[in-house]
C-alpha positions in Angstrom: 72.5 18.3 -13.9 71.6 20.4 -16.9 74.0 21.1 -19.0 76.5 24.6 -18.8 77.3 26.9 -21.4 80.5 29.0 -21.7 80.7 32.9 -22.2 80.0 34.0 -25.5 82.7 35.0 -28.1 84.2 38.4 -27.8 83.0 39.3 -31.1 79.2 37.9 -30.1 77.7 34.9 -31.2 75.8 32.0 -29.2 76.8 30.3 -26.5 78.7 27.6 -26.5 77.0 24.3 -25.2 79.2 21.9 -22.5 78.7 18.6 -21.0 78.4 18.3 -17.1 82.1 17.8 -17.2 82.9 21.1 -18.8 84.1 19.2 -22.3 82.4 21.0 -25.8 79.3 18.9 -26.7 79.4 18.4 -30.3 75.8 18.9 -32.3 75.6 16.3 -34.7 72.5 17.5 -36.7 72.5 18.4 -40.0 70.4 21.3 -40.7 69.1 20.0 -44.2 67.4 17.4 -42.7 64.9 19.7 -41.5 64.2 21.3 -45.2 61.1 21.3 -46.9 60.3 18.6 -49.7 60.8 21.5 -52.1 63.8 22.6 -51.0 65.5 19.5 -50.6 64.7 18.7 -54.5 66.5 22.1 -55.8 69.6 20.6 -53.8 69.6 17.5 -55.0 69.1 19.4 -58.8 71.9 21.9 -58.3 74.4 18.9 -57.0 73.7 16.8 -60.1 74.4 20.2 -62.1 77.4 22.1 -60.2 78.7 19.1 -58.0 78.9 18.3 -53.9 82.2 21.0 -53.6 79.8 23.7 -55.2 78.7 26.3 -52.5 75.7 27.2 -54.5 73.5 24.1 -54.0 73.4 24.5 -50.3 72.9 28.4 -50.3 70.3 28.1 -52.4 68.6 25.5 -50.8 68.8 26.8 -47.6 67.3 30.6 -49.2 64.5 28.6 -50.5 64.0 26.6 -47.2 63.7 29.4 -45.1 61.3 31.4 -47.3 57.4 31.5 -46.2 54.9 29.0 -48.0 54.1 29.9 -51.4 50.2 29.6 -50.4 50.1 32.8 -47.8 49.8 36.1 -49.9 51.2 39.2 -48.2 49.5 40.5 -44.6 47.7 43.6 -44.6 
């Protein structure tokens, strides 16, 4: 049986993913796994320089991850 979602939040926002039982699945995957080599470097950088309880490190990372390649000029 595939698994059933509840309604979203009042306020919007995704859906909320359930087991066949109806109990919350919990997603255990860590979005900076999935960064790019380059981006995963500037994190590692800014915790040596700001620290783990620093916001900064990850929200630049993650800017920097989700920008295009450096190697694709603009589209015309």
């Amino acid at each position: 049986m595939p698994p059933v979602t509840a309604p979203a939040p009042a306020g919007g926002g995704a859906l909320v993913p359930r087991d066949a039982c109806g109990t919350l699945v919990t997603v255990r995957r860590d979005p900076r796994d999935q960064w790019p080599e380059h981006a995963r470097r500037l994190y590692d950088h800014l915790v040596a320089l700001y620290g783990e309880d620093d916001p900064l490190p990850t929200l630049a990372a993650a800017w920097i991850a989700r920008q295009p390649p450096a190697n694709t000029g603009p589209t015309r």
